[in-house]
PyMOL CGO cylinders between C-alpha atoms (Angstrom):
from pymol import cmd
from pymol.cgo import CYLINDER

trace = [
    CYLINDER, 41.62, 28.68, 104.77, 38.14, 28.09, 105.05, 0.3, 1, 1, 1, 1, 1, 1,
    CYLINDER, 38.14, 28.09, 105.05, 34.98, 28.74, 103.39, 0.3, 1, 1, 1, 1, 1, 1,
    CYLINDER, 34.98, 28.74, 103.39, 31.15, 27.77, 104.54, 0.3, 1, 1, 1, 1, 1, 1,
    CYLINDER, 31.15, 27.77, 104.54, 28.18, 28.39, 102.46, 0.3, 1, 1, 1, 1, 1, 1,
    CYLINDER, 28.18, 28.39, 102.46, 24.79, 28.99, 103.67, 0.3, 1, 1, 1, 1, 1, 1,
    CYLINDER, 24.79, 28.99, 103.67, 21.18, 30.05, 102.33, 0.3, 1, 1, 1, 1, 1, 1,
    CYLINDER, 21.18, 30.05, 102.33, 20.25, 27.02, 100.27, 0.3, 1, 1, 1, 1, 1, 1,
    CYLINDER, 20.25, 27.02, 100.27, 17.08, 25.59, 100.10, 0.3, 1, 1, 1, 1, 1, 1,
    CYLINDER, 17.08, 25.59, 100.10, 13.78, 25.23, 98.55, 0.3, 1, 1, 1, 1, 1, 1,
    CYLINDER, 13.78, 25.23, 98.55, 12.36, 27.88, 95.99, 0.3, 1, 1, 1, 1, 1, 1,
    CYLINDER, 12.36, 27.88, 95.99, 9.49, 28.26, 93.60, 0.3, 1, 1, 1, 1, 1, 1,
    CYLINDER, 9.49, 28.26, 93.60, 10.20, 29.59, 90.23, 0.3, 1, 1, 1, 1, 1, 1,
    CYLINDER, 10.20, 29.59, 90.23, 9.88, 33.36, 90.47, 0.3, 1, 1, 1, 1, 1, 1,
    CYLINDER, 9.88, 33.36, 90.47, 11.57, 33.27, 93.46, 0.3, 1, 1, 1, 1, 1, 1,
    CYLINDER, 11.57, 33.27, 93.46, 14.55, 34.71, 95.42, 0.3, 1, 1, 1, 1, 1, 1,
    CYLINDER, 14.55, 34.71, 95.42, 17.45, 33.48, 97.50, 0.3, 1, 1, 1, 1, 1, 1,
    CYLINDER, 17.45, 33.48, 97.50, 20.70, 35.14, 99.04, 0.3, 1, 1, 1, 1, 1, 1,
    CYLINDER, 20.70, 35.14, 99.04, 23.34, 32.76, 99.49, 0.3, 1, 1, 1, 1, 1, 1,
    CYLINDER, 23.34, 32.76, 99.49, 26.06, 33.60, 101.95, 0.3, 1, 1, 1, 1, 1, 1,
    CYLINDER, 26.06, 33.60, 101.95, 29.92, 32.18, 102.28, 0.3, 1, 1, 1, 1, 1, 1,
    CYLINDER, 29.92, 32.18, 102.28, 31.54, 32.95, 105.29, 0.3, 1, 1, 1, 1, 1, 1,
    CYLINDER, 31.54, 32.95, 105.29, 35.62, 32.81, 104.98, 0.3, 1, 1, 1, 1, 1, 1,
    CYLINDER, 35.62, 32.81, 104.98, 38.46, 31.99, 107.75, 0.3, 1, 1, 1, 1, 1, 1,
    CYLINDER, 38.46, 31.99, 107.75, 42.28, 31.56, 107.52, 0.3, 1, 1, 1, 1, 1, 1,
    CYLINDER, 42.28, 31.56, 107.52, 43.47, 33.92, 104.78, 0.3, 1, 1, 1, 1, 1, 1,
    CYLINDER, 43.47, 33.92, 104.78, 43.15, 37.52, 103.81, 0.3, 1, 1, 1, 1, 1, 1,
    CYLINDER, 43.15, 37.52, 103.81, 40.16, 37.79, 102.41, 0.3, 1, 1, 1, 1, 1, 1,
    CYLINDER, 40.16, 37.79, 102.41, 40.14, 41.26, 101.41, 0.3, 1, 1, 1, 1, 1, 1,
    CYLINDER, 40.14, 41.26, 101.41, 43.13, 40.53, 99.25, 0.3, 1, 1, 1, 1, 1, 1,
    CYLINDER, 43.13, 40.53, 99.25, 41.36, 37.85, 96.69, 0.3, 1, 1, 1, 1, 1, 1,
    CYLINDER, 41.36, 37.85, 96.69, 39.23, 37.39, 93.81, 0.3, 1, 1, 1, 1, 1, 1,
    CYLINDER, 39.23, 37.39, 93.81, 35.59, 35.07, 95.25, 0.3, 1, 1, 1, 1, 1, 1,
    CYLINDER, 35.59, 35.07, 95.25, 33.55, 33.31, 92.88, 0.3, 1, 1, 1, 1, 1, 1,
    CYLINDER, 33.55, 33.31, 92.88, 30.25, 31.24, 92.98, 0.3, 1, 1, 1, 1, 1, 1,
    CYLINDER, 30.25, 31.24, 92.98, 29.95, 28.21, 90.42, 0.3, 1, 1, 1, 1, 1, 1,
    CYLINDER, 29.95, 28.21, 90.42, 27.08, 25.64, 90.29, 0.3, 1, 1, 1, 1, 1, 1,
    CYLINDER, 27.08, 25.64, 90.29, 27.05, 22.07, 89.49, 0.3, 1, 1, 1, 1, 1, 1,
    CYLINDER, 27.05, 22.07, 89.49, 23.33, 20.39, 88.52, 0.3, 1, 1, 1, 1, 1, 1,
    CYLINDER, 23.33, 20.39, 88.52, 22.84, 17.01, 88.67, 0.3, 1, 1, 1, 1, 1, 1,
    CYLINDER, 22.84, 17.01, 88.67, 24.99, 14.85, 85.53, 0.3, 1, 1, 1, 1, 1, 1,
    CYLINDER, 24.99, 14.85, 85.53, 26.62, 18.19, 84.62, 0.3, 1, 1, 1, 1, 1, 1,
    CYLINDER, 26.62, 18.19, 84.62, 30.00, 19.83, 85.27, 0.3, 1, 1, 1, 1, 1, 1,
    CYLINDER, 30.00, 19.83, 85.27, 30.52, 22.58, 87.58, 0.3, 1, 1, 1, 1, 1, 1,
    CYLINDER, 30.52, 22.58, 87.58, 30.15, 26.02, 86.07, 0.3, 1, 1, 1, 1, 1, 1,
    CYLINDER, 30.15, 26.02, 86.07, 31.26, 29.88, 87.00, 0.3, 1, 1, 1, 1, 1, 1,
    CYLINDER, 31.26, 29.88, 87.00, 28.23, 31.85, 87.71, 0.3, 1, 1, 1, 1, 1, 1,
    CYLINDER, 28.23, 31.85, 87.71, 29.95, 34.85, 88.93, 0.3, 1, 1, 1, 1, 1, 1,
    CYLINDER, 29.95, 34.85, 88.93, 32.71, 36.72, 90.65, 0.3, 1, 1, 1, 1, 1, 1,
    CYLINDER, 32.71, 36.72, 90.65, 33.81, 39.57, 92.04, 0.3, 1, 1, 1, 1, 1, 1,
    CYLINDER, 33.81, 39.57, 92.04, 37.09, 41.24, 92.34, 0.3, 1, 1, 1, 1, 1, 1,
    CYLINDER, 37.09, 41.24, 92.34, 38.91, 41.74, 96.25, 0.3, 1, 1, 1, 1, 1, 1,
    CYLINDER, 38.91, 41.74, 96.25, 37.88, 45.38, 96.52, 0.3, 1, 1, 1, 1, 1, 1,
    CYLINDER, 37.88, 45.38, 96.52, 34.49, 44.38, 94.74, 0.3, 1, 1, 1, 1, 1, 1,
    CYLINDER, 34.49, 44.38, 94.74, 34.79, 46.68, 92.02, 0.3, 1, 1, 1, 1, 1, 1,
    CYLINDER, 34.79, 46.68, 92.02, 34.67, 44.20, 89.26, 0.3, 1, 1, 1, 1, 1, 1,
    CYLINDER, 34.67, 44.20, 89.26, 31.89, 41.53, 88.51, 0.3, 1, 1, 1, 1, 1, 1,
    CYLINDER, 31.89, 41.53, 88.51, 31.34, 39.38, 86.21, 0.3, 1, 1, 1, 1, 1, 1,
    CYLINDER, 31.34, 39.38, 86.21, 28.36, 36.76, 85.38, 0.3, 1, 1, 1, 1, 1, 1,
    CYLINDER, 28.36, 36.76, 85.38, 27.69, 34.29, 83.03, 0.3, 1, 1, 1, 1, 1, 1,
    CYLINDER, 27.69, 34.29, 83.03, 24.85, 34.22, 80.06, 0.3, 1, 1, 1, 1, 1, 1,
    CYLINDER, 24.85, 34.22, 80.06, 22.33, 32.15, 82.28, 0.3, 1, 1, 1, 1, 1, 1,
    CYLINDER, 22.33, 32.15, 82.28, 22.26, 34.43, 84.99, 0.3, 1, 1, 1, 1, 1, 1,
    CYLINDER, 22.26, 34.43, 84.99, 23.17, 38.08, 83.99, 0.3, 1, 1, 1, 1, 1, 1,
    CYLINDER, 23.17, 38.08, 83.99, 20.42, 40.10, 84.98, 0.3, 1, 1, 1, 1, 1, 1,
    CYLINDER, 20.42, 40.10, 84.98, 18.70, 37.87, 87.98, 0.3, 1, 1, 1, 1, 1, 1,
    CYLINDER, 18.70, 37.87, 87.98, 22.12, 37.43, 89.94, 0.3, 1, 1, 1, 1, 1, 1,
    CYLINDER, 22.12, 37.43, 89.94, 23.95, 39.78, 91.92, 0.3, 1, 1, 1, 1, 1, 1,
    CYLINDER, 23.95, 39.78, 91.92, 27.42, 38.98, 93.76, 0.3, 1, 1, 1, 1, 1, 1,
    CYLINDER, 27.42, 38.98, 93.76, 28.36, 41.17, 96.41, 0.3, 1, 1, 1, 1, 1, 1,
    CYLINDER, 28.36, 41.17, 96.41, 30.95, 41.10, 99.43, 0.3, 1, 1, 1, 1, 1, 1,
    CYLINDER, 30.95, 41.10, 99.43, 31.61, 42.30, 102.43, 0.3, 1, 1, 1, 1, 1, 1,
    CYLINDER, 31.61, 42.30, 102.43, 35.37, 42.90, 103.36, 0.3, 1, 1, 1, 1, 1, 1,
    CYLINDER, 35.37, 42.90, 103.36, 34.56, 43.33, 107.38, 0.3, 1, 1, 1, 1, 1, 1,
    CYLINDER, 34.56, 43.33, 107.38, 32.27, 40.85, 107.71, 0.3, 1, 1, 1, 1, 1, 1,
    CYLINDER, 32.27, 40.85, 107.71, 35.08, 38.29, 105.54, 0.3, 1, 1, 1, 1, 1, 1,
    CYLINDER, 35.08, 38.29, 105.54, 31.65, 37.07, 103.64, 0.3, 1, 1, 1, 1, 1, 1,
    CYLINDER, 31.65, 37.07, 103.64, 30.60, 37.28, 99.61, 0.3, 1, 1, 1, 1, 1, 1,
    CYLINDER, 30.60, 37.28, 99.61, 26.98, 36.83, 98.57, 0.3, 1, 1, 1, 1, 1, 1,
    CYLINDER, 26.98, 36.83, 98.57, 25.20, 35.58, 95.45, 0.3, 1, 1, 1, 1, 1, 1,
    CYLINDER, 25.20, 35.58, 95.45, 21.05, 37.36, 95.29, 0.3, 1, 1, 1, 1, 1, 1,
    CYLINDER, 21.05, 37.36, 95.29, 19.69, 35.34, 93.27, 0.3, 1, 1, 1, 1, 1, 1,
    CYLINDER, 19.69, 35.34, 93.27, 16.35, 36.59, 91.69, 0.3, 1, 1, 1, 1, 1, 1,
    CYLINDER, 16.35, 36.59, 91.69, 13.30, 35.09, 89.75, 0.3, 1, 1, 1, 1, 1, 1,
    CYLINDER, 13.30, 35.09, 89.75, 15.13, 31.87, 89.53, 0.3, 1, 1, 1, 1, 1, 1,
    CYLINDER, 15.13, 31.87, 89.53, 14.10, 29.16, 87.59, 0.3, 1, 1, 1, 1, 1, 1,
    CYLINDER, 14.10, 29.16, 87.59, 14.29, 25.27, 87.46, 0.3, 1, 1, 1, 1, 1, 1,
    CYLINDER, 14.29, 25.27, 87.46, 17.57, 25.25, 85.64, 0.3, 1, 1, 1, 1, 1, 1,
    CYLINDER, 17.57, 25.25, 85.64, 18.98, 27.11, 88.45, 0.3, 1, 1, 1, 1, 1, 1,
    CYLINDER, 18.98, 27.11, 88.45, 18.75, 24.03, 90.71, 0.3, 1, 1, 1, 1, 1, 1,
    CYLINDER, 18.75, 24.03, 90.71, 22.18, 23.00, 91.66, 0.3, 1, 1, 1, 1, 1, 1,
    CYLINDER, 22.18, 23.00, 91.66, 24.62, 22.64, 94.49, 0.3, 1, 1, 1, 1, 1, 1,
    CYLINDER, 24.62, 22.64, 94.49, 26.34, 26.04, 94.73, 0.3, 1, 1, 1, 1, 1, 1,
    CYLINDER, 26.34, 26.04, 94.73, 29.97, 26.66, 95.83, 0.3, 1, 1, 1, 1, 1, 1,
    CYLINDER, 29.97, 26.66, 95.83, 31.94, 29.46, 97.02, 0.3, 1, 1, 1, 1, 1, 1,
    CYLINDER, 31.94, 29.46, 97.02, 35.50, 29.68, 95.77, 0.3, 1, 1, 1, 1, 1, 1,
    CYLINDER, 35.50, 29.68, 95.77, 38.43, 32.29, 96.89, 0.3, 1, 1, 1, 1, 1, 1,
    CYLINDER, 38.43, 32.29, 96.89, 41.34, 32.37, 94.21, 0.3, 1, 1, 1, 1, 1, 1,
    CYLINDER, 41.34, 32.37, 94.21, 44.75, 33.79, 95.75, 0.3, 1, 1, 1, 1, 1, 1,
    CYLINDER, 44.75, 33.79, 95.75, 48.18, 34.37, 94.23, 0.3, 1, 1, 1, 1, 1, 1,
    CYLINDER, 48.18, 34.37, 94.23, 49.58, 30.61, 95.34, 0.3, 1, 1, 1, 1, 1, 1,
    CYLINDER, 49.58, 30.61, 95.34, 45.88, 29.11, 97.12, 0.3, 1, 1, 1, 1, 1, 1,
    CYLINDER, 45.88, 29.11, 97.12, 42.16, 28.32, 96.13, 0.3, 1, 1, 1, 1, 1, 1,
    CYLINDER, 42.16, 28.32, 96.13, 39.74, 27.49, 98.26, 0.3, 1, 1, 1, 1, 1, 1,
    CYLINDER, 39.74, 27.49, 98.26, 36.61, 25.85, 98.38, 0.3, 1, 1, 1, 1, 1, 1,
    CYLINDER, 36.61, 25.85, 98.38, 33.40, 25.35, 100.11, 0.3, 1, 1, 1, 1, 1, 1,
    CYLINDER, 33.40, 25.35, 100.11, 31.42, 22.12, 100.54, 0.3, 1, 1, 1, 1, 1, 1,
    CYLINDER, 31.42, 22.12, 100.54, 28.46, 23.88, 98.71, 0.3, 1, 1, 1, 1, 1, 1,
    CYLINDER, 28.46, 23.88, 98.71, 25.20, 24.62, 99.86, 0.3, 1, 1, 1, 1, 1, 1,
    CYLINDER, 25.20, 24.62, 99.86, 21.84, 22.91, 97.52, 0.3, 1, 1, 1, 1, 1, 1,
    CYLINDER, 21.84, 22.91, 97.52, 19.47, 24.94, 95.37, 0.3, 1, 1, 1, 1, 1, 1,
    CYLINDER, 19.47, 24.94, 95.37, 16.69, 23.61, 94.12, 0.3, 1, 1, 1, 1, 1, 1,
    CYLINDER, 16.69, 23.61, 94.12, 13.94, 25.45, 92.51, 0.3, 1, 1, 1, 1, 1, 1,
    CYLINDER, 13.94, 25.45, 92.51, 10.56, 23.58, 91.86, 0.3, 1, 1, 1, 1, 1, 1,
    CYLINDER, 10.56, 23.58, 91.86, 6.81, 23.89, 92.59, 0.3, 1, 1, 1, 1, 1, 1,
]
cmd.load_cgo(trace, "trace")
Protein backbone atom coordinates (compact mmCIF):
# COMPACT_ATOMS: atom_id res chain seq x y z
CA UNK A 1 0.00 0.00 0.00
CA UNK A 2 0.62 3.44 -0.54
CA UNK A 3 -0.09 6.73 0.82
CA UNK A 4 0.97 10.44 -0.59
CA UNK A 5 0.27 13.59 1.19
CA UNK A 6 -0.24 16.86 -0.32
CA UNK A 7 -1.34 20.57 0.66
CA UNK A 8 1.58 21.67 2.78
CA UNK A 9 3.02 24.83 2.76
CA UNK A 10 3.33 28.25 4.05
CA UNK A 11 0.56 29.89 6.34
CA UNK A 12 0.09 32.96 8.45
CA UNK A 13 -1.42 32.53 11.80
CA UNK A 14 -5.18 32.84 11.33
CA UNK A 15 -4.95 30.91 8.50
CA UNK A 16 -6.30 27.77 6.73
CA UNK A 17 -4.99 24.71 4.97
CA UNK A 18 -6.60 21.35 3.62
CA UNK A 19 -4.21 18.68 3.52
CA UNK A 20 -4.95 15.75 1.25
CA UNK A 21 -3.54 11.88 1.32
CA UNK A 22 -4.17 10.02 -1.58
CA UNK A 23 -4.07 5.97 -0.92
CA UNK A 24 -3.13 2.91 -3.40
CA UNK A 25 -2.75 -0.88 -2.83
CA UNK A 26 -5.25 -1.83 -0.13
CA UNK A 27 -8.89 -1.42 0.62
CA UNK A 28 -9.21 1.68 1.76
CA UNK A 29 -12.73 1.80 2.56
CA UNK A 30 -12.14 -1.01 5.00
CA UNK A 31 -9.57 0.97 7.54
CA UNK A 32 -9.25 3.32 10.26
CA UNK A 33 -6.83 6.83 8.64
CA UNK A 34 -5.19 9.06 10.92
CA UNK A 35 -3.08 12.33 10.65
CA UNK A 36 -0.19 12.83 13.34
CA UNK A 37 2.39 15.69 13.36
CA UNK A 38 5.91 15.78 14.33
CA UNK A 39 7.57 19.56 15.08
CA UNK A 40 10.96 20.03 15.07
CA UNK A 41 12.94 18.14 18.48
CA UNK A 42 9.54 16.60 19.35
CA UNK A 43 7.92 13.18 18.90
CA UNK A 44 5.28 12.48 16.51
CA UNK A 45 1.78 12.99 17.79
CA UNK A 46 -2.05 11.82 16.75
CA UNK A 47 -3.95 14.79 15.70
CA UNK A 48 -6.89 12.98 14.47
CA UNK A 49 -8.69 10.09 12.90
CA UNK A 50 -11.48 8.88 11.45
CA UNK A 51 -13.15 5.59 11.34
CA UNK A 52 -13.47 3.46 7.57
CA UNK A 53 -17.08 4.47 7.03
CA UNK A 54 -16.15 8.00 8.57
CA UNK A 55 -18.58 7.93 11.18
CA UNK A 56 -16.26 8.27 14.04
CA UNK A 57 -13.60 11.10 14.70
CA UNK A 58 -11.57 11.84 17.06
CA UNK A 59 -8.98 14.87 17.77
CA UNK A 60 -6.63 15.72 20.18
CA UNK A 61 -6.69 18.80 22.90
CA UNK A 62 -4.48 21.12 20.59
CA UNK A 63 -6.62 20.97 17.77
CA UNK A 64 -10.33 20.16 18.65
CA UNK A 65 -12.27 22.82 17.33
CA UNK A 66 -9.88 24.28 14.32
CA UNK A 67 -9.36 20.70 12.67
CA UNK A 68 -11.62 18.72 10.74
CA UNK A 69 -10.75 15.11 9.24
CA UNK A 70 -12.81 13.95 6.56
CA UNK A 71 -12.60 11.12 3.78
CA UNK A 72 -13.65 10.22 0.78
CA UNK A 73 -14.23 6.39 0.14
CA UNK A 74 -14.45 6.87 -3.95
CA UNK A 75 -11.94 9.11 -4.34
CA UNK A 76 -9.51 6.48 -1.82
CA UNK A 77 -8.36 10.05 -0.14
CA UNK A 78 -8.78 11.44 3.77
CA UNK A 79 -8.35 15.14 4.52
CA UNK A 80 -7.25 17.16 7.55
CA UNK A 81 -9.00 21.32 7.27
CA UNK A 82 -7.08 22.84 9.27
CA UNK A 83 -8.39 26.30 10.49
CA UNK A 84 -6.97 29.50 12.25
CA UNK A 85 -3.78 27.68 12.79
CA UNK A 86 -1.16 28.87 14.77
CA UNK A 87 2.71 28.67 15.12
CA UNK A 88 2.62 25.56 17.21
CA UNK A 89 0.89 23.92 14.43
CA UNK A 90 4.08 23.95 12.32
CA UNK A 91 5.14 20.45 11.72
CA UNK A 92 5.62 17.79 9.13
CA UNK A 93 2.23 16.06 8.86
CA UNK A 94 1.64 12.35 8.03
CA UNK A 95 -1.11 10.30 6.87
CA UNK A 96 -1.42 6.85 8.40
CA UNK A 97 -3.99 3.85 7.39
CA UNK A 98 -4.23 1.18 10.30
CA UNK A 99 -5.59 -2.35 8.97
CA UNK A 100 -6.29 -5.63 10.74
CA UNK A 101 -2.48 -7.13 9.95
CA UNK A 102 -0.86 -3.60 7.95
CA UNK A 103 -0.09 0.19 8.66
CA UNK A 104 0.86 2.41 6.39
CA UNK A 105 2.54 5.52 6.09
CA UNK A 106 3.15 8.57 4.13
CA UNK A 107 6.40 10.50 3.70
CA UNK A 108 4.58 13.60 5.18
CA UNK A 109 3.93 16.76 3.73
CA UNK A 110 5.53 20.30 5.87
CA UNK A 111 3.41 22.84 7.70
CA UNK A 112 4.69 25.72 8.78
CA UNK A 113 2.80 28.60 10.06
CA UNK A 114 4.66 32.02 10.53
CA UNK A 115 4.42 35.69 9.47
Amino acid sequence: GQLVESGGGLAQPGGSLRLSCAASGFTFSSVDMNWYRQAPGKERELVAGISSAGVITNYSGSVKGRFSISRDNAKNTAYLQMNDLKPEDTAVYYCHALGPYYSYWGKGTLVTVSS
